[in-house]
N, C-alpha and C positions, 0 to 999 in steps of 0.2 A: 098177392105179391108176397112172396118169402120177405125176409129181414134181409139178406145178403142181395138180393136185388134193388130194397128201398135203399142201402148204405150206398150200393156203388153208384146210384139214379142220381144219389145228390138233392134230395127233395127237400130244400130250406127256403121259409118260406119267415119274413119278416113283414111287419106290419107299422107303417107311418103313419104316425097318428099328430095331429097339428101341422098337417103338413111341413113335418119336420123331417126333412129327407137327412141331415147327418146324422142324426142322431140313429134316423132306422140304416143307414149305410155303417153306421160305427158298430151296430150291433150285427149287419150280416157279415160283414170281414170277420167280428168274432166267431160269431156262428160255422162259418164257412174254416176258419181255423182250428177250430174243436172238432170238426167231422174230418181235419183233414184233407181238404178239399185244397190247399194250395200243393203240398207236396204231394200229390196224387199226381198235379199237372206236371210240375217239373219234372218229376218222373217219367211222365208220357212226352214229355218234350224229346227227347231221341229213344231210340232201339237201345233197351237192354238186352243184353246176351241172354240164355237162359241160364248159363252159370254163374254171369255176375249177378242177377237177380237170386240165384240162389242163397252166393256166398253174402250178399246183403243182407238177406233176411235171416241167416242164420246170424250174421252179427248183430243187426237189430234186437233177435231172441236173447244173444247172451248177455246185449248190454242190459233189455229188460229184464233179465232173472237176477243180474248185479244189480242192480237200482232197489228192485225188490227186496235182497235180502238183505243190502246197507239199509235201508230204512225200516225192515223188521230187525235188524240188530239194533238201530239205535231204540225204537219202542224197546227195547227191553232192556236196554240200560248197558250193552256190550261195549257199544261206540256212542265217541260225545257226538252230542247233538248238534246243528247249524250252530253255526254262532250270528249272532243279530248286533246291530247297533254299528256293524262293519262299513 
């Protein structure tokens, strides 16, 4: 099985141990959030266009190339950094 098959299969797999079901339930919603796996669905939830999915994804692109190089500007002292304690 390629990689691009195992990501979109969804294959998370959590383990209850003391029969403690919230705690292994608290760690698959995370799980399941880190892969992505809830806004995959909303997504599948109605018929994207294939232009609005395009123009989506190219916005998604550009927000992530800005995310990226706000936070390599701030690593290097361009832009101030978070501020904490807010």
């Amino acid at each position: 099985m390629c990689e691009r098959e195992e990501r979109n299969g969804f294959n998370v797999q959590v383990v209850v141990r003391d029969n403690n079901v919230d705690q292994a339930l608290k760690a698959l919603k995370k799980k399941m959030q880190r892969e992505g796996i809830f806004r995959e669905m909303k997504l599948r939830n109605f018929y994207e266009k294939p232009s609005e999915k395009k123009a989506r994804e190219k916005a998604e692109a550009i927000r992530r190339a800005r995310k990226l190089a706000r936070k390599r500007a701030q690593r290097e002292g361009l832009l101030p950094g978070k501020r904490r304690g807010r």
